[in-house]
N, CA, C and O atoms as a Maestro MAE file, in Angstrom:
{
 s_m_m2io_version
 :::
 2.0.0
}

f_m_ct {
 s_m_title
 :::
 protein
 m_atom[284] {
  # First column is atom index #
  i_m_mmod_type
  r_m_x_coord
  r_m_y_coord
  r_m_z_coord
  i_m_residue_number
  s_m_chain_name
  s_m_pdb_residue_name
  s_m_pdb_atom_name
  i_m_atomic_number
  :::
  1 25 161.663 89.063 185.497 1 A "UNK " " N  " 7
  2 3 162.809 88.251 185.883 1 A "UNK " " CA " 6
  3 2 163.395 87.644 184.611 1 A "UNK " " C  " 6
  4 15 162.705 87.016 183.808 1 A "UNK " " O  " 8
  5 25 164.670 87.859 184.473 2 A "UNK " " N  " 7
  6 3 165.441 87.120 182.957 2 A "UNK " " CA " 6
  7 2 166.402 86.098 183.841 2 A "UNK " " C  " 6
  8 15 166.644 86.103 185.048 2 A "UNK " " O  " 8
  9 25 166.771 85.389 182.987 3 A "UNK " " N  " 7
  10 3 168.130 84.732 183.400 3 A "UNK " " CA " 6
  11 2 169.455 85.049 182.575 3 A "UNK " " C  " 6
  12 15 169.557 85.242 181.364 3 A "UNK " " O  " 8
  13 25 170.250 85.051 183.366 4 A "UNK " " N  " 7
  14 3 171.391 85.975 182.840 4 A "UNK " " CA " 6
  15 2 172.928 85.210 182.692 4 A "UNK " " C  " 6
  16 15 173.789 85.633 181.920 4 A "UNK " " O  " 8
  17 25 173.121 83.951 183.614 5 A "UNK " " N  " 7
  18 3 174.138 82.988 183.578 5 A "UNK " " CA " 6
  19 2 173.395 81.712 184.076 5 A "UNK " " C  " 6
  20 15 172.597 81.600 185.007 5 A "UNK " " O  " 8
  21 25 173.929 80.668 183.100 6 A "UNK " " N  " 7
  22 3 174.135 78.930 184.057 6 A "UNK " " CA " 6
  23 2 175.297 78.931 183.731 6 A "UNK " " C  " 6
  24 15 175.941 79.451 182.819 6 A "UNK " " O  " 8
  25 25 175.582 78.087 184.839 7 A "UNK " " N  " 7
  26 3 176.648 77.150 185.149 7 A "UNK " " CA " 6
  27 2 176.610 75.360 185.284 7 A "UNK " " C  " 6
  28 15 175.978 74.611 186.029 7 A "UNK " " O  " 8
  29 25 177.623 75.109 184.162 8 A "UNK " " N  " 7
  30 3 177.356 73.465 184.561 8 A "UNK " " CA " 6
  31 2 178.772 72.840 185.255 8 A "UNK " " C  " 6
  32 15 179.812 73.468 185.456 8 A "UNK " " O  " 8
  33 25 178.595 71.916 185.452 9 A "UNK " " N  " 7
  34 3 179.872 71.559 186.728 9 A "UNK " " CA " 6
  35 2 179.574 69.778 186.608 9 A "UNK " " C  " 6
  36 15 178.435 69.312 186.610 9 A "UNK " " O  " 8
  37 25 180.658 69.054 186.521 10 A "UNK " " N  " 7
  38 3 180.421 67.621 186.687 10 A "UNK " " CA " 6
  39 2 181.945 67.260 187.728 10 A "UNK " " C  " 6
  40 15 183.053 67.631 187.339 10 A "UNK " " O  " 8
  41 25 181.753 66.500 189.055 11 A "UNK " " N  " 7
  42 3 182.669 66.026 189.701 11 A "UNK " " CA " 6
  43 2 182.481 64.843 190.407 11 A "UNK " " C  " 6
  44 15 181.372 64.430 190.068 11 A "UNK " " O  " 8
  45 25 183.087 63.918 191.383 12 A "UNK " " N  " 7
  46 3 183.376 62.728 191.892 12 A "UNK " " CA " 6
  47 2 183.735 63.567 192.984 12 A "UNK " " C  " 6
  48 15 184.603 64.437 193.039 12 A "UNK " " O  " 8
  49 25 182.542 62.977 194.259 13 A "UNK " " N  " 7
  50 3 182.644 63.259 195.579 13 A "UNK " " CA " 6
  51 2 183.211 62.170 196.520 13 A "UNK " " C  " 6
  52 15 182.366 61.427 197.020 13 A "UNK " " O  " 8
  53 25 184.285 61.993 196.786 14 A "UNK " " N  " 7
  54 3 184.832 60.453 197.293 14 A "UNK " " CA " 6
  55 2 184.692 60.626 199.026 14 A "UNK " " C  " 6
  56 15 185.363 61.320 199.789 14 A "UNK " " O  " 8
  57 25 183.540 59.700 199.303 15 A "UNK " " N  " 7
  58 3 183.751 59.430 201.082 15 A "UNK " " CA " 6
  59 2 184.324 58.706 201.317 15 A "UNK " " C  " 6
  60 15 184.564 57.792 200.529 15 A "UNK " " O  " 8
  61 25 184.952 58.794 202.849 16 A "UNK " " N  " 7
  62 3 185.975 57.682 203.427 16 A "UNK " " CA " 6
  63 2 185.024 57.416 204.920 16 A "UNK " " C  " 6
  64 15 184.399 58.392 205.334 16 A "UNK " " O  " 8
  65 25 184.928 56.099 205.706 17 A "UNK " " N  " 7
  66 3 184.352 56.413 206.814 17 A "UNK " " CA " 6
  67 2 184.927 54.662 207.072 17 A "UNK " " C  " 6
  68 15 185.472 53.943 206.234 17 A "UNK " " O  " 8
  69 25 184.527 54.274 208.749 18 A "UNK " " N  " 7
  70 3 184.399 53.136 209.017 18 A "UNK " " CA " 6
  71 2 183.394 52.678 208.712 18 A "UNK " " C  " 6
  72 15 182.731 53.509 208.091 18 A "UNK " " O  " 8
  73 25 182.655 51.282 208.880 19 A "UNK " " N  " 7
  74 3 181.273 51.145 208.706 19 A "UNK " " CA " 6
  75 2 180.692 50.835 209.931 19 A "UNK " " C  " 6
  76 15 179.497 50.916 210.215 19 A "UNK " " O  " 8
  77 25 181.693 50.443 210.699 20 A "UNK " " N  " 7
  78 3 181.091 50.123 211.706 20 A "UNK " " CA " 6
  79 2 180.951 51.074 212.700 20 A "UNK " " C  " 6
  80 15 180.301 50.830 213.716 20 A "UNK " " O  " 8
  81 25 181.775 52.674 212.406 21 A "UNK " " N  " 7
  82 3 181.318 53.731 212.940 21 A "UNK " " CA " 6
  83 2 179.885 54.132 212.647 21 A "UNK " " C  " 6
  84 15 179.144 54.703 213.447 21 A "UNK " " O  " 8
  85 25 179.578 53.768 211.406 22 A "UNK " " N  " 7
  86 3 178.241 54.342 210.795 22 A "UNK " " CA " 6
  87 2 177.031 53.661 211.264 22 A "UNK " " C  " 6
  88 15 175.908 54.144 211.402 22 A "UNK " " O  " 8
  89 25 177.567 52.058 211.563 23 A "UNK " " N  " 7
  90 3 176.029 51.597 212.213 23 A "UNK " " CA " 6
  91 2 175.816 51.962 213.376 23 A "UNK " " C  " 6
  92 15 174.662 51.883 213.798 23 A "UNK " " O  " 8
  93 25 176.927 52.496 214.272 24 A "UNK " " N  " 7
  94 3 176.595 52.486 215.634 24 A "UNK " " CA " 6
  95 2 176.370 54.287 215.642 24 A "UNK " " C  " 6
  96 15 176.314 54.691 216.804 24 A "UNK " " O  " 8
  97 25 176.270 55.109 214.881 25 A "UNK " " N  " 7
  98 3 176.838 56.358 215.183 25 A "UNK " " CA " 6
  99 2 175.764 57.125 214.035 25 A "UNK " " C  " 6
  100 15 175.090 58.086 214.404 25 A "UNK " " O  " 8
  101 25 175.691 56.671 212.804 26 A "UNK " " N  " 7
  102 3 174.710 57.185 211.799 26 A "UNK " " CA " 6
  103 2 175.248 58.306 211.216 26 A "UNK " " C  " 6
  104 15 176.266 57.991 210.599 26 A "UNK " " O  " 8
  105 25 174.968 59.648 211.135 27 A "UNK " " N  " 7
  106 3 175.006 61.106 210.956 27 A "UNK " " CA " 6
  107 2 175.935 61.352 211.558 27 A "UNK " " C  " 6
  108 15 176.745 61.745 210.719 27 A "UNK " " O  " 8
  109 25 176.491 61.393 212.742 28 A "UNK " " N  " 7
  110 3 177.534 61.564 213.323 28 A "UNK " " CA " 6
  111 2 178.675 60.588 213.548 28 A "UNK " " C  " 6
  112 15 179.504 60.807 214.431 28 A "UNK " " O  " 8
  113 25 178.734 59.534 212.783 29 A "UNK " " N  " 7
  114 3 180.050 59.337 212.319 29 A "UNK " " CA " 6
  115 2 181.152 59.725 211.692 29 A "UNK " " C  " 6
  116 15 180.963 60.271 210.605 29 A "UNK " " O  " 8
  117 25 182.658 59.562 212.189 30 A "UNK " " N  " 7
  118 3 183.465 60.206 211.228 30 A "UNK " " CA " 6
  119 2 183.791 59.655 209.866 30 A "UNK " " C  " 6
  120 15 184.132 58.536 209.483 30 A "UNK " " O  " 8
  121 25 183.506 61.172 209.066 31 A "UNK " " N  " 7
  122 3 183.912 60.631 207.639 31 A "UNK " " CA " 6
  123 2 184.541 61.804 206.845 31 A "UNK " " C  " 6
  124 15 184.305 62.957 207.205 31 A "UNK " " O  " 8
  125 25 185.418 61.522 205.662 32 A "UNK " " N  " 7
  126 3 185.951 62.220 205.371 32 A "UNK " " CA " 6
  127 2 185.956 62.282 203.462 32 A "UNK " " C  " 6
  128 15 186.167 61.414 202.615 32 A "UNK " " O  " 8
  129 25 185.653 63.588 203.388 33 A "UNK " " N  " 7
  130 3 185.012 63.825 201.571 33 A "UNK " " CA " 6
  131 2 185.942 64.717 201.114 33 A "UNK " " C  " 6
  132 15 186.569 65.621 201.666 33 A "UNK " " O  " 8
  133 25 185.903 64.165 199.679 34 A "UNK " " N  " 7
  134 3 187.111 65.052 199.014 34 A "UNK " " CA " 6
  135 2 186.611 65.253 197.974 34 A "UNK " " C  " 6
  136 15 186.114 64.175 197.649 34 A "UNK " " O  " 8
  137 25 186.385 66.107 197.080 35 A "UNK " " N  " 7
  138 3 185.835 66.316 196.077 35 A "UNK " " CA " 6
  139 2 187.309 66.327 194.384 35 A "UNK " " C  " 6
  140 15 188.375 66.943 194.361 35 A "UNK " " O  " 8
  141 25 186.846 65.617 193.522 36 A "UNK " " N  " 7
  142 3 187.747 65.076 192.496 36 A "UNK " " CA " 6
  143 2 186.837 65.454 190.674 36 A "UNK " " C  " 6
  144 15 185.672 65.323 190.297 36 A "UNK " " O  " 8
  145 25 188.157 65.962 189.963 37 A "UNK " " N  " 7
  146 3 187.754 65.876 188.725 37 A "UNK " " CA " 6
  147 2 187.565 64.680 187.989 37 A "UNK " " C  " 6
  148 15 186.745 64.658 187.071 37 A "UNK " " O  " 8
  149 25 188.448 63.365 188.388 38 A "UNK " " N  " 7
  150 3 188.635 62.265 188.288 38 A "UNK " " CA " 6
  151 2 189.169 61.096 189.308 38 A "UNK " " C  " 6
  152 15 190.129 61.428 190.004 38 A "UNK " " O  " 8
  153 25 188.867 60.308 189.409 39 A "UNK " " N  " 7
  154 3 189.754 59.376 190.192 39 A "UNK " " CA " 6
  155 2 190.461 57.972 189.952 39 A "UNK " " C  " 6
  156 15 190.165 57.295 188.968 39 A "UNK " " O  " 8
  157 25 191.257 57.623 190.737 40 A "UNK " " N  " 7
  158 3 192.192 56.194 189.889 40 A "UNK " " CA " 6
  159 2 191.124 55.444 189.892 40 A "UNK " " C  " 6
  160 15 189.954 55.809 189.780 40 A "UNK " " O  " 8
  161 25 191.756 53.857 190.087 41 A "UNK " " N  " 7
  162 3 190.757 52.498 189.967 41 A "UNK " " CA " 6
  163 2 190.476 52.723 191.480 41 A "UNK " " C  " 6
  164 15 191.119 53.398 192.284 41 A "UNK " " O  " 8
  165 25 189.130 51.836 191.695 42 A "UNK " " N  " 7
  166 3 188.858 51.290 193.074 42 A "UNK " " CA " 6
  167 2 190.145 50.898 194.079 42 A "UNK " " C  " 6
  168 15 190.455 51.526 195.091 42 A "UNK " " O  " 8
  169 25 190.806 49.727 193.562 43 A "UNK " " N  " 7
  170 3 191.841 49.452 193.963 43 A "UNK " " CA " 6
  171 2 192.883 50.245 194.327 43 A "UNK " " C  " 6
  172 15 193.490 49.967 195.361 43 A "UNK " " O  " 8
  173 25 193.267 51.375 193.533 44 A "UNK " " N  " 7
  174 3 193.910 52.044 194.194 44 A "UNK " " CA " 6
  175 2 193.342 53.029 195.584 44 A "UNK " " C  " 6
  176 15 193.785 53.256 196.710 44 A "UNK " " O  " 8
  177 25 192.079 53.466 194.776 45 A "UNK " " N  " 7
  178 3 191.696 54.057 195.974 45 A "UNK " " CA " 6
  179 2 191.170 53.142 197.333 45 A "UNK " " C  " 6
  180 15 190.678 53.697 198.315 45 A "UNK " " O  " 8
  181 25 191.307 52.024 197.260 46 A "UNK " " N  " 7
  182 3 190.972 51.258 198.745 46 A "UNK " " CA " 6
  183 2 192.033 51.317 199.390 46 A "UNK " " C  " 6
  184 15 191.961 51.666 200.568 46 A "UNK " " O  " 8
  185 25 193.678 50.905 198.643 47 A "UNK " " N  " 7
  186 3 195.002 51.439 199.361 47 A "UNK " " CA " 6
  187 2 195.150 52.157 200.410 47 A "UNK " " C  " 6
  188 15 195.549 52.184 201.574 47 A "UNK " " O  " 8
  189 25 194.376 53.103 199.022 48 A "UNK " " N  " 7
  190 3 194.490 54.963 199.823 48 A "UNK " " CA " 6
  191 2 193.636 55.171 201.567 48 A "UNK " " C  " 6
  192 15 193.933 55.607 202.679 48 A "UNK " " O  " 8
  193 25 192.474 54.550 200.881 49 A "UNK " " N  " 7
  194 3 191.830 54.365 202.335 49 A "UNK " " CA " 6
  195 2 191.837 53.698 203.603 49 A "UNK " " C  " 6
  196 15 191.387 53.970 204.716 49 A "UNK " " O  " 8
  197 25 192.598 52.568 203.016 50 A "UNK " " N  " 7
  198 3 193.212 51.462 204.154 50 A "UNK " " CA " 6
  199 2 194.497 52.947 205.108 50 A "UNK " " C  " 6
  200 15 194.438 53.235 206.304 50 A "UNK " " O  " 8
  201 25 195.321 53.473 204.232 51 A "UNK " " N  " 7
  202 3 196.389 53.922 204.557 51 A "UNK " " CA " 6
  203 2 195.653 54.629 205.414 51 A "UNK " " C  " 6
  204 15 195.747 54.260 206.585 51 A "UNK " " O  " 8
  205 25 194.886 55.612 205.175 52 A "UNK " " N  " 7
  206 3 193.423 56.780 205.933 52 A "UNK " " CA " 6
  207 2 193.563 56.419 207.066 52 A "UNK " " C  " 6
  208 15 194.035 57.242 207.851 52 A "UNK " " O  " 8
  209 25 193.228 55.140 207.535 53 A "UNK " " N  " 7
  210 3 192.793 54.611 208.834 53 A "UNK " " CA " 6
  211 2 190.871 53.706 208.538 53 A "UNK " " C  " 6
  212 15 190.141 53.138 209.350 53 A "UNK " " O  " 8
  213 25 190.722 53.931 207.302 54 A "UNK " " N  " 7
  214 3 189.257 53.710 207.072 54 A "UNK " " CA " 6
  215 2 189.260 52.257 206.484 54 A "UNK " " C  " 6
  216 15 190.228 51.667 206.003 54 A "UNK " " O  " 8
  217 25 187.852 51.763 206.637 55 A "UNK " " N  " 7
  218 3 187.647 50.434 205.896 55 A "UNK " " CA " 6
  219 2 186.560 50.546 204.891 55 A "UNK " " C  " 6
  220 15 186.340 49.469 204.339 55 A "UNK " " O  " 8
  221 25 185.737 51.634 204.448 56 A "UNK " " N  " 7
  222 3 184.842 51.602 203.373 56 A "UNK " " CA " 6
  223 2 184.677 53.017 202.817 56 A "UNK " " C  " 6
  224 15 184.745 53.982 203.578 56 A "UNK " " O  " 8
  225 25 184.524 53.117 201.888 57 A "UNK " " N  " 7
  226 3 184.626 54.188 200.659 57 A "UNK " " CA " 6
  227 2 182.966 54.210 199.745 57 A "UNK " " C  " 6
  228 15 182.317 53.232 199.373 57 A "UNK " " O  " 8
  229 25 182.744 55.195 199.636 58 A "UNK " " N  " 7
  230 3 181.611 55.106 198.349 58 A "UNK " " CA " 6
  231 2 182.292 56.467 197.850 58 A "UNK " " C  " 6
  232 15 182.870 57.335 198.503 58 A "UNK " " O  " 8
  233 25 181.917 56.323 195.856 59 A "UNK " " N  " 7
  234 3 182.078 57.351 195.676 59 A "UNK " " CA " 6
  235 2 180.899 58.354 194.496 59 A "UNK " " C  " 6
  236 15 180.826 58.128 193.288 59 A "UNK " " O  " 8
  237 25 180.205 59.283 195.131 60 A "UNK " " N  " 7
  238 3 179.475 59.932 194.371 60 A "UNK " " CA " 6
  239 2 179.338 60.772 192.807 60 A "UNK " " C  " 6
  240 15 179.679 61.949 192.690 60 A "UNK " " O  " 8
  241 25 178.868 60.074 191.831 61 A "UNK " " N  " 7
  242 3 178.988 61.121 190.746 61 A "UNK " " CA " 6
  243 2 178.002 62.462 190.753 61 A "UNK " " C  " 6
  244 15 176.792 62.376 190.965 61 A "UNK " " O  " 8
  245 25 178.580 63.507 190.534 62 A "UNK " " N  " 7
  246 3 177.704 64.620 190.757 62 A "UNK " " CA " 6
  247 2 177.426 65.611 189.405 62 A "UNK " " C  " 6
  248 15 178.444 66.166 188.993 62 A "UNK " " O  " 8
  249 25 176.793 65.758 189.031 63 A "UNK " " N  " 7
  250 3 176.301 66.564 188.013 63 A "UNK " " CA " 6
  251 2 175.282 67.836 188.702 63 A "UNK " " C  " 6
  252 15 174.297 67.620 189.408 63 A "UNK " " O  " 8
  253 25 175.777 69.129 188.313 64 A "UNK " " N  " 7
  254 3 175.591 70.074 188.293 64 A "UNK " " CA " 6
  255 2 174.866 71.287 187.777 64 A "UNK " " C  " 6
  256 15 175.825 71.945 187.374 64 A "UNK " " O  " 8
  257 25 173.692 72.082 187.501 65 A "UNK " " N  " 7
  258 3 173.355 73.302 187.008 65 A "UNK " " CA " 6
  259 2 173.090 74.173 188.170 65 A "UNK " " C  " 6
  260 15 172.724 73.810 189.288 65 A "UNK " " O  " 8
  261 25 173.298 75.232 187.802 66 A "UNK " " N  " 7
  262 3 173.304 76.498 188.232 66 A "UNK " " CA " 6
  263 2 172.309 77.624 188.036 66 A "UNK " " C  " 6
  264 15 172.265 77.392 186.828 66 A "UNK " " O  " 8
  265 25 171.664 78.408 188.140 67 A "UNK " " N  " 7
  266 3 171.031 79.027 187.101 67 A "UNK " " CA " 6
  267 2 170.658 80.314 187.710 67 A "UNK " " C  " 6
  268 15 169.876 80.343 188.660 67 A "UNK " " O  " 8
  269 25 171.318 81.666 187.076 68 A "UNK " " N  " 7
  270 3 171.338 82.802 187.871 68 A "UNK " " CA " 6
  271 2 169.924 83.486 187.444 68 A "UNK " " C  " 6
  272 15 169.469 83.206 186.335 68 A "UNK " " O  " 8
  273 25 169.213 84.384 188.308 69 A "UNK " " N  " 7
  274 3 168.429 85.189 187.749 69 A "UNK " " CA " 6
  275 2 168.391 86.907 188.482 69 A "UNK " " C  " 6
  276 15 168.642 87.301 189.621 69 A "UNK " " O  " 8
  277 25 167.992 87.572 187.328 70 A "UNK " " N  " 7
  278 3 167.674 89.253 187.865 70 A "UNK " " CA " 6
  279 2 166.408 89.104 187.961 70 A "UNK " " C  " 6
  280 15 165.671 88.417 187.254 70 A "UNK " " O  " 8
  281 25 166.057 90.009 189.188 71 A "UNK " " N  " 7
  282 3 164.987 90.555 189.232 71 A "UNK " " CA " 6
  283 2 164.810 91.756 189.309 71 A "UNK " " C  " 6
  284 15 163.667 92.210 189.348 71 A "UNK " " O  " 8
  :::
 }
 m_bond[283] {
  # First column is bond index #
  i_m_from
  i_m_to
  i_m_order
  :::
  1 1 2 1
  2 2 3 1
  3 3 4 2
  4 3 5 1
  5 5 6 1
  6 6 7 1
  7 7 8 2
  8 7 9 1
  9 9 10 1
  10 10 11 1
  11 11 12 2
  12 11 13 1
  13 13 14 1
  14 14 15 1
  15 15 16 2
  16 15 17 1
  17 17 18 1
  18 18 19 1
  19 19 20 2
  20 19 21 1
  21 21 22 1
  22 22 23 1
  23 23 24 2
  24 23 25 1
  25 25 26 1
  26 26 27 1
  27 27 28 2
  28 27 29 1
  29 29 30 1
  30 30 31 1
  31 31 32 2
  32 31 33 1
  33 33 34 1
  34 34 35 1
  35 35 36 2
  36 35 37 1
  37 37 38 1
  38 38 39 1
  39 39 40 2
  40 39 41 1
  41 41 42 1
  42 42 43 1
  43 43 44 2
  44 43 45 1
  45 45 46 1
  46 46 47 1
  47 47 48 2
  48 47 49 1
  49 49 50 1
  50 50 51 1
  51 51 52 2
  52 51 53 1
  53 53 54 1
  54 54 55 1
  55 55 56 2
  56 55 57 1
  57 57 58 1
  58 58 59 1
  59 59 60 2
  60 59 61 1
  61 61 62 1
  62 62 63 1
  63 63 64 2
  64 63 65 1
  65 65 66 1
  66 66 67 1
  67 67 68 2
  68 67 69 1
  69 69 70 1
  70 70 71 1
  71 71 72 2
  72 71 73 1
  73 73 74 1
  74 74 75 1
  75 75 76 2
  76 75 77 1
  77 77 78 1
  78 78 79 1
  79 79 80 2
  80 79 81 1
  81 81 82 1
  82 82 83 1
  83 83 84 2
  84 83 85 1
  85 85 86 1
  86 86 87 1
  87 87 88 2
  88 87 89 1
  89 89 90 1
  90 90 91 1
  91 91 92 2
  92 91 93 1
  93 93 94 1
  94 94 95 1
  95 95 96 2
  96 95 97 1
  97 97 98 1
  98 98 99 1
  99 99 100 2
  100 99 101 1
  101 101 102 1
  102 102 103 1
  103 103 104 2
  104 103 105 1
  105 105 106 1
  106 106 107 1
  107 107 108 2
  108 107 109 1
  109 109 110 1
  110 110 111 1
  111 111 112 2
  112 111 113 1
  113 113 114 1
  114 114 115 1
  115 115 116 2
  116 115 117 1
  117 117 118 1
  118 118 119 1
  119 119 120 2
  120 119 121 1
  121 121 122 1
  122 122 123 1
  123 123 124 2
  124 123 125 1
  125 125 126 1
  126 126 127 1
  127 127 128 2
  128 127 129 1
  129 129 130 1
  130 130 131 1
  131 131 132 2
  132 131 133 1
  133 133 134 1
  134 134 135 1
  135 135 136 2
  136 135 137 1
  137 137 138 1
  138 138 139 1
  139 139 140 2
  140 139 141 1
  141 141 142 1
  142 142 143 1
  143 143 144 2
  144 143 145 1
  145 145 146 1
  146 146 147 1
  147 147 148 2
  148 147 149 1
  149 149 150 1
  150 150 151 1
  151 151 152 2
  152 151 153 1
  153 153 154 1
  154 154 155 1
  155 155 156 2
  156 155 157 1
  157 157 158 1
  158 158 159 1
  159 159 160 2
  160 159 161 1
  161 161 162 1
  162 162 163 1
  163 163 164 2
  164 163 165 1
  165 165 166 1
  166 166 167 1
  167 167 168 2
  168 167 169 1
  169 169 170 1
  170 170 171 1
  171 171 172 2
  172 171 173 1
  173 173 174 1
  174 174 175 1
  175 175 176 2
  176 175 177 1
  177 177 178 1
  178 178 179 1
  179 179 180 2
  180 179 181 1
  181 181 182 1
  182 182 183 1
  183 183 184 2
  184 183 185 1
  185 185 186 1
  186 186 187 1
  187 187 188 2
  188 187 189 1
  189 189 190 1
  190 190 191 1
  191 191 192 2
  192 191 193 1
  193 193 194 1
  194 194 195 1
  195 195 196 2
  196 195 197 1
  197 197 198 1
  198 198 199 1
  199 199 200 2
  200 199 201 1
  201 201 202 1
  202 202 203 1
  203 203 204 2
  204 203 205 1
  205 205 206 1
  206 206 207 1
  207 207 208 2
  208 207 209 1
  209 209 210 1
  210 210 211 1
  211 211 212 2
  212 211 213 1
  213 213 214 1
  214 214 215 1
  215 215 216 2
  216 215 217 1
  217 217 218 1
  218 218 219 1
  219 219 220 2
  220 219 221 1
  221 221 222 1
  222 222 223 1
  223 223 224 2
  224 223 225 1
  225 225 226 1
  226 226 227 1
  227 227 228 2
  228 227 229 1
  229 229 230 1
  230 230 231 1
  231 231 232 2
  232 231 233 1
  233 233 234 1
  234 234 235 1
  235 235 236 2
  236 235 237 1
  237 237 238 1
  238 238 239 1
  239 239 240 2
  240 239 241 1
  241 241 242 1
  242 242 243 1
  243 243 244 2
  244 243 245 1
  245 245 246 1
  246 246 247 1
  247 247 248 2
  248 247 249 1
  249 249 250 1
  250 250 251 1
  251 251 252 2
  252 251 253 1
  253 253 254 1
  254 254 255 1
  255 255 256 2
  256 255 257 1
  257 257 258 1
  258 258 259 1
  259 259 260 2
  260 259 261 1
  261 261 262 1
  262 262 263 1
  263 263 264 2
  264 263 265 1
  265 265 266 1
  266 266 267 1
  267 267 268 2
  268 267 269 1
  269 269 270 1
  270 270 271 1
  271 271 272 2
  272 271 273 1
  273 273 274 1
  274 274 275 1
  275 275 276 2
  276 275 277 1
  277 277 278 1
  278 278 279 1
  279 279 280 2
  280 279 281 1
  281 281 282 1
  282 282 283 1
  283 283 284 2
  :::
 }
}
C-alpha cells in the first residue's frame, strides 16, 4: 500500500437554529449550515440570522486532511 495524494482543506461551518427548538427537540431540530471560506463579524452575521427567522448561531472552524491510498 503507498500513498499517492493528500488533500488539505480549511473552512467555517456556520449553523443557524432556534434554541429553544433544540432543547425541546435535540437532533431533530431545525437547523440550517452553510459552509464558508470566510465570514463577516458576529454582528453582522446575527442580522443575517435574525433576518433567517433564527435566534442562535455557532460557528465551526474546520480543518481538514485527506489521505489517498493504493492498494
Amino acid at each position: 500500500m503507498k500513498q499517492y495524494d493528500e488533500e488539505k482543506r480549511e473552512y467555517l461551518i456556520l449553523e443557524m437554529m432556534n434554541a429553544e427548538d433544540v432543547a425541546l427537540n435535540g437532533d431533530k431540530a431545525e437547523t440550517v449550515m452553510t459552509e464558508h471560506e470566510e465570514l463577516p463579524s458576529p454582528e453582522i452575521i446575527a442580522e443575517q440570522v435574525k433576518r433567517a427567522g433564527f435566534d442562535t448561531f455557532e460557528v465551526a472552524h474546520v480543518k481538514e486532511t485527506v489521505k489517498r491510498y493504493q492498494v
